[in-house]
Backbone and ligand atoms as CSV (ligand in chain L), in Angstrom:
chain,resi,resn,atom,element,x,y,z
A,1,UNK,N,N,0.832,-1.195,0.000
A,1,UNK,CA,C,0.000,0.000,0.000
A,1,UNK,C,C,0.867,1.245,0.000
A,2,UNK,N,N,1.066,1.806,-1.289
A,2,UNK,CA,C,1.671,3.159,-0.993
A,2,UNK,C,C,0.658,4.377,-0.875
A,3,UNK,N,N,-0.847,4.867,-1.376
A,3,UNK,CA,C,-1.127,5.246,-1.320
A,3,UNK,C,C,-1.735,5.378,-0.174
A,4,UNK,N,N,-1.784,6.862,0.699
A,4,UNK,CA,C,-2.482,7.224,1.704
A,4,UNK,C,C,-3.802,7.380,2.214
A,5,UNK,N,N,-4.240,7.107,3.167
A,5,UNK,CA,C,-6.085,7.129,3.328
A,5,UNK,C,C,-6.078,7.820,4.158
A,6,UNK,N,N,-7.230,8.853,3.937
A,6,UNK,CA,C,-7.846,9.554,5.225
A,6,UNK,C,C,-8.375,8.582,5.913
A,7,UNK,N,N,-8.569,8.814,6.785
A,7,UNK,CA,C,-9.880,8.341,7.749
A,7,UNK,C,C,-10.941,8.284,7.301
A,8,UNK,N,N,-11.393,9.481,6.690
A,8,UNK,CA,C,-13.052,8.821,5.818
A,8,UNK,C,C,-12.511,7.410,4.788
A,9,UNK,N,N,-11.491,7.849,3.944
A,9,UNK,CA,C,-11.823,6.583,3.032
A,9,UNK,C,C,-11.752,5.418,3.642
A,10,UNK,N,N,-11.047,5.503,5.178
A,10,UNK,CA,C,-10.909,3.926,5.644
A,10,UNK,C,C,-12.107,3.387,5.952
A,11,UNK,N,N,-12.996,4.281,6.799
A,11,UNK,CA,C,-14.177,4.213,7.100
A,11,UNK,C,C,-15.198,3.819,5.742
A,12,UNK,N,N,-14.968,4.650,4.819
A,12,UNK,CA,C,-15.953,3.823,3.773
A,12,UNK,C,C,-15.402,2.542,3.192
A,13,UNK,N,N,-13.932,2.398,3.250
A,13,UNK,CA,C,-13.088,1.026,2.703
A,13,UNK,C,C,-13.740,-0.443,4.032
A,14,UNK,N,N,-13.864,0.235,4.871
A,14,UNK,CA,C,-14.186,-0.711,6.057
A,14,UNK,C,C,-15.994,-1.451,5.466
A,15,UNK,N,N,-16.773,-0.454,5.208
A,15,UNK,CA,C,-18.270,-0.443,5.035
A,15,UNK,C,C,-17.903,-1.448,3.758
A,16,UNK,N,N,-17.258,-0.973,3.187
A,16,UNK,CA,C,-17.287,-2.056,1.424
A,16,UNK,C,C,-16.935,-3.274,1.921
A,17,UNK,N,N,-16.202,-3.465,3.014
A,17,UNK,CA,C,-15.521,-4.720,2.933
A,17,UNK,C,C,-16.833,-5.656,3.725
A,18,UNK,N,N,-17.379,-5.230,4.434
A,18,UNK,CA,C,-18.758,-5.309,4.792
A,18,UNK,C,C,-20.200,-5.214,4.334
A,19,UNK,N,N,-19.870,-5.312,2.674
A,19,UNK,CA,C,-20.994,-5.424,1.180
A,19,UNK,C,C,-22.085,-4.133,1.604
A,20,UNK,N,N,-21.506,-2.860,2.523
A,20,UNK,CA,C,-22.657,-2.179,2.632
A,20,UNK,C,C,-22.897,-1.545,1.400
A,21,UNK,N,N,-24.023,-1.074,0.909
A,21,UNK,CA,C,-24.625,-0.204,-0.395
A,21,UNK,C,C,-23.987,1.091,0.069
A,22,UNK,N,N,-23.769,1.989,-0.940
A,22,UNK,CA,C,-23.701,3.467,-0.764
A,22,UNK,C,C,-24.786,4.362,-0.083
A,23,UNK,N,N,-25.817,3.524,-0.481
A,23,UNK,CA,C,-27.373,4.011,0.387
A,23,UNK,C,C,-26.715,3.569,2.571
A,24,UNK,N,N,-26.419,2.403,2.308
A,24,UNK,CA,C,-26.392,2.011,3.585
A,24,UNK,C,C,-25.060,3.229,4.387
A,25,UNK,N,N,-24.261,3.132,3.227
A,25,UNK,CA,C,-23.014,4.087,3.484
A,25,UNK,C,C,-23.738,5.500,4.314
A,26,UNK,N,N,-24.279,6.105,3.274
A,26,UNK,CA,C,-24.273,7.564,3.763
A,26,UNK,C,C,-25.289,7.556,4.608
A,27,UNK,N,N,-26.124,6.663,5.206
A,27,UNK,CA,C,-26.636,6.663,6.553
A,27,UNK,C,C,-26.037,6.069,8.032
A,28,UNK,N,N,-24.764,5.275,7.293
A,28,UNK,CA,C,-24.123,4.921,8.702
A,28,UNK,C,C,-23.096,6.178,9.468
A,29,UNK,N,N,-22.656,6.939,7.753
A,29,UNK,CA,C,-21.676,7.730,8.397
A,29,UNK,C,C,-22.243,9.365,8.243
A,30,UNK,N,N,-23.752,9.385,7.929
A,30,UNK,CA,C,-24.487,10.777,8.154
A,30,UNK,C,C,-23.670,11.577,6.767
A,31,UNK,N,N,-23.524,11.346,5.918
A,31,UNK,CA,C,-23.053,12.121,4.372
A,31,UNK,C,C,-23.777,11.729,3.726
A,32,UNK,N,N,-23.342,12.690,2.391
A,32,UNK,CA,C,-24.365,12.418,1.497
A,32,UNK,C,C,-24.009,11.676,0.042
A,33,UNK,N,N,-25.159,11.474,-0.550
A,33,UNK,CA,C,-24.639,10.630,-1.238
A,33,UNK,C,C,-23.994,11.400,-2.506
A,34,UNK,N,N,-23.553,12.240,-2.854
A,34,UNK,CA,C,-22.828,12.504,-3.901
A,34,UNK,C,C,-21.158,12.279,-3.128
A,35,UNK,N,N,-21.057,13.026,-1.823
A,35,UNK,CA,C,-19.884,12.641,-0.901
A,35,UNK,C,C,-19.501,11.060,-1.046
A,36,UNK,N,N,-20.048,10.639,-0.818
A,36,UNK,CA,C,-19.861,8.637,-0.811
A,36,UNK,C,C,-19.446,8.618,-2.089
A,37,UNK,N,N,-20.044,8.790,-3.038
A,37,UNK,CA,C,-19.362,8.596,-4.497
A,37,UNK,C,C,-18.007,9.769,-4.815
A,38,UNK,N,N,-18.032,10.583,-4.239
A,38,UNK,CA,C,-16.747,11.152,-4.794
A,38,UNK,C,C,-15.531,10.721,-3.743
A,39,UNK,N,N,-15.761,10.329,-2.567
A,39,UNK,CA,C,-15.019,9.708,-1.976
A,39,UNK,C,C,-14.522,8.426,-2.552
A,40,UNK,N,N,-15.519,7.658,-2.722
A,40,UNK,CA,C,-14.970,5.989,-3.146
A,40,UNK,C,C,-14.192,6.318,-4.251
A,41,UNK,N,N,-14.475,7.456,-5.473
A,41,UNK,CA,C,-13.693,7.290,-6.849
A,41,UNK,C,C,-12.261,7.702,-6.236
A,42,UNK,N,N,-12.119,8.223,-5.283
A,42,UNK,CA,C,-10.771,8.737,-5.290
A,42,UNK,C,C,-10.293,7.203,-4.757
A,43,UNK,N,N,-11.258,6.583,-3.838
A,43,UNK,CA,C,-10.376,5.733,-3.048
A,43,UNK,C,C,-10.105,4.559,-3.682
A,44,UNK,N,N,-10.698,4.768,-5.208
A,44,UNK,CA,C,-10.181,3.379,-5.865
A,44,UNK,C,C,-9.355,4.359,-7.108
A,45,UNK,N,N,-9.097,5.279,-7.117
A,45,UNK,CA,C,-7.700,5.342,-8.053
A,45,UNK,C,C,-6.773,5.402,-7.031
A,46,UNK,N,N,-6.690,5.825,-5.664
A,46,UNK,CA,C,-5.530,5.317,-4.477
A,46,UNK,C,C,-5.198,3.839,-4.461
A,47,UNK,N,N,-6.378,2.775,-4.592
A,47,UNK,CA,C,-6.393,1.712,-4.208
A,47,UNK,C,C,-5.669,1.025,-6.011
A,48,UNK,N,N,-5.985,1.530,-6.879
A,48,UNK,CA,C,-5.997,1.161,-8.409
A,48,UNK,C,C,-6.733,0.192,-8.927
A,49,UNK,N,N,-7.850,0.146,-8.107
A,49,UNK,CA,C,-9.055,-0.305,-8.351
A,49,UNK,C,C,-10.065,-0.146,-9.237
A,50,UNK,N,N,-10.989,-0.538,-9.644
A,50,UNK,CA,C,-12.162,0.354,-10.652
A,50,UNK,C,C,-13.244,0.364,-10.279
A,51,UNK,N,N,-13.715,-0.910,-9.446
A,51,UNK,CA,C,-15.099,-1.081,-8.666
A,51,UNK,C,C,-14.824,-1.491,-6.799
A,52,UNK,N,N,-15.931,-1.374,-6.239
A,52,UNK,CA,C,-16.188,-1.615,-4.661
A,52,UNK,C,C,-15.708,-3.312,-4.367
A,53,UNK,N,N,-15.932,-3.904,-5.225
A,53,UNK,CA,C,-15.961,-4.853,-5.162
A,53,UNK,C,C,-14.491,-5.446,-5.251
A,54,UNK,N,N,-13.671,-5.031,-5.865
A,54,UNK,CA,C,-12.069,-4.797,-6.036
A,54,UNK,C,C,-11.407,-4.059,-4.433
A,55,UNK,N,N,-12.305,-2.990,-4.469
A,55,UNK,CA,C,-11.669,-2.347,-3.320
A,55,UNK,C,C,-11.792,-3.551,-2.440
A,56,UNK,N,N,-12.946,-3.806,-2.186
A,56,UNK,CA,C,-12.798,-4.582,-0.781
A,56,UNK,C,C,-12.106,-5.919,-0.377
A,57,UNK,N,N,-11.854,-6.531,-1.942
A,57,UNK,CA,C,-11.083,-7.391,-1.718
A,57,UNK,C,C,-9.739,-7.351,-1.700
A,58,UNK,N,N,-9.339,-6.055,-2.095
A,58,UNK,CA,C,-7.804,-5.753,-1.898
A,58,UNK,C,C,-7.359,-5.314,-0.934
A,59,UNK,N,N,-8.275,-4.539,0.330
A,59,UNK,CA,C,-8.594,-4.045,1.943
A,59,UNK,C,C,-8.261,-5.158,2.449
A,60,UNK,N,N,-9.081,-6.212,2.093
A,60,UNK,CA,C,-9.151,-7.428,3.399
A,60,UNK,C,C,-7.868,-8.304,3.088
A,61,UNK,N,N,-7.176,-8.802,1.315
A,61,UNK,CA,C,-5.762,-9.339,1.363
A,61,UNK,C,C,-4.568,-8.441,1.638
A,62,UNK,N,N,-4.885,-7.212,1.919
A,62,UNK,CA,C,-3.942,-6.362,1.944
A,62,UNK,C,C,-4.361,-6.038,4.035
A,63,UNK,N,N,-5.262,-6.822,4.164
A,63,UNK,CA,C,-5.145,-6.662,5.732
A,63,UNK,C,C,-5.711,-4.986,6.603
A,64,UNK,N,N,-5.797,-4.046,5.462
A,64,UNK,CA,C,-5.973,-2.912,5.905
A,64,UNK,C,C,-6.871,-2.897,6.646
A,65,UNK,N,N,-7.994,-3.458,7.080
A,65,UNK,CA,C,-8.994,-3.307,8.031
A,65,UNK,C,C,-8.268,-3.365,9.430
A,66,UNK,N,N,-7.443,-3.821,10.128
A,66,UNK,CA,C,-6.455,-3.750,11.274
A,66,UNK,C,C,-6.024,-2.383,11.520
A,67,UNK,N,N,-5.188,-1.580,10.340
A,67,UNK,CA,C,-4.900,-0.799,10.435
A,67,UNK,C,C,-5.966,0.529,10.370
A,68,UNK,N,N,-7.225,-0.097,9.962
A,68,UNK,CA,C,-7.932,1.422,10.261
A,68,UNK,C,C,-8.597,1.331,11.063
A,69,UNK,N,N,-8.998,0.045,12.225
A,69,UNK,CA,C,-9.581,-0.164,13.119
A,69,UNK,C,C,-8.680,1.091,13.660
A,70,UNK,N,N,-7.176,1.121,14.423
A,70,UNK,CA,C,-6.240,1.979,15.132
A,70,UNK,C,C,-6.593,3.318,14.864
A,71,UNK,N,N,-6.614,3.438,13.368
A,71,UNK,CA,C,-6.389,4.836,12.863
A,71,UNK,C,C,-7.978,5.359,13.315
A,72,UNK,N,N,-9.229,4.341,12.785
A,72,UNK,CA,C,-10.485,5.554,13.558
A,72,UNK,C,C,-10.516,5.635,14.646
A,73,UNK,N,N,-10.152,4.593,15.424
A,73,UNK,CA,C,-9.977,4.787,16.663
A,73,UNK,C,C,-9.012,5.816,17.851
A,74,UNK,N,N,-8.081,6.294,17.265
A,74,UNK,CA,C,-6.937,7.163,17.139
A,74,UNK,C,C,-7.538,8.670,16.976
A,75,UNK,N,N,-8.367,8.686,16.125
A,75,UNK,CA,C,-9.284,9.860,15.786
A,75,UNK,C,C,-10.483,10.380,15.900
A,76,UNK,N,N,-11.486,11.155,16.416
A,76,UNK,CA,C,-12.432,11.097,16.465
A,76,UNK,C,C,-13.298,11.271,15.378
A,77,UNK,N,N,-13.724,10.574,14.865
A,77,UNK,CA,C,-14.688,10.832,13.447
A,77,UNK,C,C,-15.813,11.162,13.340
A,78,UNK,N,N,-16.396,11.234,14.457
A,78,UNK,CA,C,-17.231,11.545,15.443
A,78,UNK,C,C,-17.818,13.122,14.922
A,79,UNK,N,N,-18.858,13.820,14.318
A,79,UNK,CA,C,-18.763,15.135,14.448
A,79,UNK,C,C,-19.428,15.252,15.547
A,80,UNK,N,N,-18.805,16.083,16.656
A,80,UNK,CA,C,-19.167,16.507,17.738
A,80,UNK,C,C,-19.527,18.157,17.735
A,81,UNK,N,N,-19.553,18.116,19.004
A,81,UNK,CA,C,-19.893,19.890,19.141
A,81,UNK,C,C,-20.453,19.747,20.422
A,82,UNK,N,N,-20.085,21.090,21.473
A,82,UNK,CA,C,-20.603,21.425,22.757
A,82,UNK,C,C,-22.200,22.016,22.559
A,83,UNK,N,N,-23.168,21.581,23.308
A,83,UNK,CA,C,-23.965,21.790,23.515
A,83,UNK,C,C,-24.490,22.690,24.643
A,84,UNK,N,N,-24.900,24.184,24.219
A,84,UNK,CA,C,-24.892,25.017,25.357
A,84,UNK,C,C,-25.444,24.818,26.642
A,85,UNK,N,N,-27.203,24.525,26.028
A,85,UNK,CA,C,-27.713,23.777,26.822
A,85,UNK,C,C,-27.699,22.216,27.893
A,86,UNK,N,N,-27.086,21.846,27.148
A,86,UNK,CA,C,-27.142,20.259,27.851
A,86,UNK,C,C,-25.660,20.374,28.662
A,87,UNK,N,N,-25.047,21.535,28.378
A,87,UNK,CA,C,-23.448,21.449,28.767
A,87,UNK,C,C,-22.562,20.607,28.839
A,88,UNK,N,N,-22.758,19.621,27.591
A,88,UNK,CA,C,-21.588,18.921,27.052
A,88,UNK,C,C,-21.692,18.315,25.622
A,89,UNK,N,N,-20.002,17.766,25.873
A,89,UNK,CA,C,-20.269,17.408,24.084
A,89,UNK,C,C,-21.315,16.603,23.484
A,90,UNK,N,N,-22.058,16.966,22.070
A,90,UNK,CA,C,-22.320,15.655,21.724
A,90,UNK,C,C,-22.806,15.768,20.457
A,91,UNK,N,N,-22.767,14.629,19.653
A,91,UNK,CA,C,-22.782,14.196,18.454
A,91,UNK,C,C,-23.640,15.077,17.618
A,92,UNK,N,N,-22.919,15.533,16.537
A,92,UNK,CA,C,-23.965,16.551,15.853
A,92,UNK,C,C,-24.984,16.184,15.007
A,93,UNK,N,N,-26.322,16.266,15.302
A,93,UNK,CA,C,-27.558,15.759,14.428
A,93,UNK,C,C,-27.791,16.162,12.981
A,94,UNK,N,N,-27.666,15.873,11.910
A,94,UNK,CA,C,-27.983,16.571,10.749
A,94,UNK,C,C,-26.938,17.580,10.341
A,95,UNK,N,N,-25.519,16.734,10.186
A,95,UNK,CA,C,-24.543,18.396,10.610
A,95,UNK,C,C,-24.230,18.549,8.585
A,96,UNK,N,N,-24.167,19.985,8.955
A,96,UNK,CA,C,-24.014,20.494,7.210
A,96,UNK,C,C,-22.918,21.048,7.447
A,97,UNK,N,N,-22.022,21.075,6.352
A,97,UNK,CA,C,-20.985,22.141,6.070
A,97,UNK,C,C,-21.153,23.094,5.844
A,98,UNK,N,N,-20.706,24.407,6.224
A,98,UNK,CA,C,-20.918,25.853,6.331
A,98,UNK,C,C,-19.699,26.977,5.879
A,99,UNK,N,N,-19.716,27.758,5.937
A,99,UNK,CA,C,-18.628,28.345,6.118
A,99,UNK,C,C,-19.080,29.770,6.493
A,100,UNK,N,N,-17.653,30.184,7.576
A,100,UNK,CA,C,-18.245,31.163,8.466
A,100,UNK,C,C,-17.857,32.132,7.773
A,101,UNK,N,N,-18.210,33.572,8.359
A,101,UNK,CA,C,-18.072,34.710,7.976
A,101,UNK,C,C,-16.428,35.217,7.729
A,102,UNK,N,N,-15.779,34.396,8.510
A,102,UNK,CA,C,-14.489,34.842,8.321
A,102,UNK,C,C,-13.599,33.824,7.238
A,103,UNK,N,N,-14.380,33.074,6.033
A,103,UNK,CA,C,-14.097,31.899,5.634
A,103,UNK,C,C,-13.704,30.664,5.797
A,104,UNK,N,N,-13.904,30.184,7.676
A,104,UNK,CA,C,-13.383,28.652,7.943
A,104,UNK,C,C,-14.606,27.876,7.876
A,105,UNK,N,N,-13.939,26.655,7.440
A,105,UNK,CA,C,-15.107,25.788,7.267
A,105,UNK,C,C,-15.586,25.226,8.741
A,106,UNK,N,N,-16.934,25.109,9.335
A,106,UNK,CA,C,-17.746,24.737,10.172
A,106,UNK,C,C,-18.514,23.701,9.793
A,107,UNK,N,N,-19.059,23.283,10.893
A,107,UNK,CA,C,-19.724,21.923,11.305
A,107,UNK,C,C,-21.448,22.915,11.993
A,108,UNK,N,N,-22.527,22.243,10.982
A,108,UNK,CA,C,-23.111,23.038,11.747
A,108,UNK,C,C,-24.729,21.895,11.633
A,109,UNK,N,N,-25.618,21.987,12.941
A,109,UNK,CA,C,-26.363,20.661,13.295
A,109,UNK,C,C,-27.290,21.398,14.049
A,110,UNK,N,N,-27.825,19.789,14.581
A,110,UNK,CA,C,-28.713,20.007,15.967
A,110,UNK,C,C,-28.238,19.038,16.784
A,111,UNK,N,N,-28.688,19.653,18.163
A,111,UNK,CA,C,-28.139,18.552,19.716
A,111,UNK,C,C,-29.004,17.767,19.214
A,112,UNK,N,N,-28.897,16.122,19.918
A,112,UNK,CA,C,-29.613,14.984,19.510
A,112,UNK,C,C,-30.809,14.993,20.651
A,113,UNK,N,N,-29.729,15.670,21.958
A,113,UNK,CA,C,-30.957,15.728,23.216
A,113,UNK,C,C,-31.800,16.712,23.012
A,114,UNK,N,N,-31.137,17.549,22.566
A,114,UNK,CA,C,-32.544,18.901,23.185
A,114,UNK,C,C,-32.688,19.622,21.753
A,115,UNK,N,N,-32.022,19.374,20.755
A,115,UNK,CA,C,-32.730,19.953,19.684
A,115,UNK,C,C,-32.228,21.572,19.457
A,116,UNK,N,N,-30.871,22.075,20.395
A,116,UNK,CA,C,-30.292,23.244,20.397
A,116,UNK,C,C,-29.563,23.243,18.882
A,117,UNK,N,N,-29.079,24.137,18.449
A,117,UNK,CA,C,-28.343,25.024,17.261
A,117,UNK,C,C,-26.998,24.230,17.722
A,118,UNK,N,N,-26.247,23.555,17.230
A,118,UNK,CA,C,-25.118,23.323,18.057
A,118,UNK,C,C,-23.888,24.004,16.311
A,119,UNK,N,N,-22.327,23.981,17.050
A,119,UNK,CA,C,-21.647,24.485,16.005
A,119,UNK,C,C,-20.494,23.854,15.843
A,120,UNK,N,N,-19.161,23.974,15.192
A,120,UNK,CA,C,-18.310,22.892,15.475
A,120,UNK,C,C,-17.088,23.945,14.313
A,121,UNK,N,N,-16.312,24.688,14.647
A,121,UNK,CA,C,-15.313,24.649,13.237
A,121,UNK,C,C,-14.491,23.331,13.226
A,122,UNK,N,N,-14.600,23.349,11.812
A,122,UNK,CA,C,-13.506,22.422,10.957
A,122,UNK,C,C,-14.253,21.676,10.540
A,123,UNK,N,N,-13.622,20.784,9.533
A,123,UNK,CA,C,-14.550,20.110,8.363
A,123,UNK,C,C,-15.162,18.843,8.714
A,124,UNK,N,N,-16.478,18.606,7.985
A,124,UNK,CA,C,-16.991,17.077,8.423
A,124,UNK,C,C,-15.825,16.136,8.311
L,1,ZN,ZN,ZN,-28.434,19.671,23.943
């Protein structure tokens, strides 16, 4: 493996190796589905793959599922965000990409508990 993976592609390389659909995809990991497809194309010219079905069998003889167990785990992939109300972190409901007034990209949702505005800079 010379080519590098984010964390999303491991995460969707993990789901393929696990026959999930792209439908199943962008509801496990809350994206959308044009995201899922422009993700996977990159992750099979990284992989030099052409279909899901390639990818995943070159993930599992190439063992990479080990190594991204560490790596998501290592990272939080998690979109989070403090919740004013509930006064602590937690998982952002419905989170969209934004960008703020001063041009950084944001994370922007609802609390899952209470249904507050929650916010998050940096990218899904
Ligand atoms: Zn809340």
């Amino acid at each position: 493996m010379s080519a590098k993976l984010t964390t999303r592609e491991l995460e969707i390389l993990k789901l393929l190796t696990e026959g999930k659909s792209n439908r199943e995809i962008t509801v496990e990991l809350n994206i959308k589905d044009q995201t899922v497809k422009n993700i996977l194309n990159k992750l099979f010219l990284k992989l030099g793959v052409t279909n899901r079905t390639q990818a995943a069998v070159k993930a599992i003889k190439e063992n990479i599922g080990s190594r991204m167990a560490i790596k998501i785990k290592k990272e939080d992939t998690m979109a989070t965000a403090y919740c004013m109300k509930c006064r602590k972190k937690v998982e952002i409901k419905n989170p969209t990409q934004i960008t703020l007034k001063n041009d950084r990209p944001a994370v922007q949702g609802v609390c899952p508990v209470c249904g507050t505005k929650v916010l998050r800079v940096g990218k899904l």
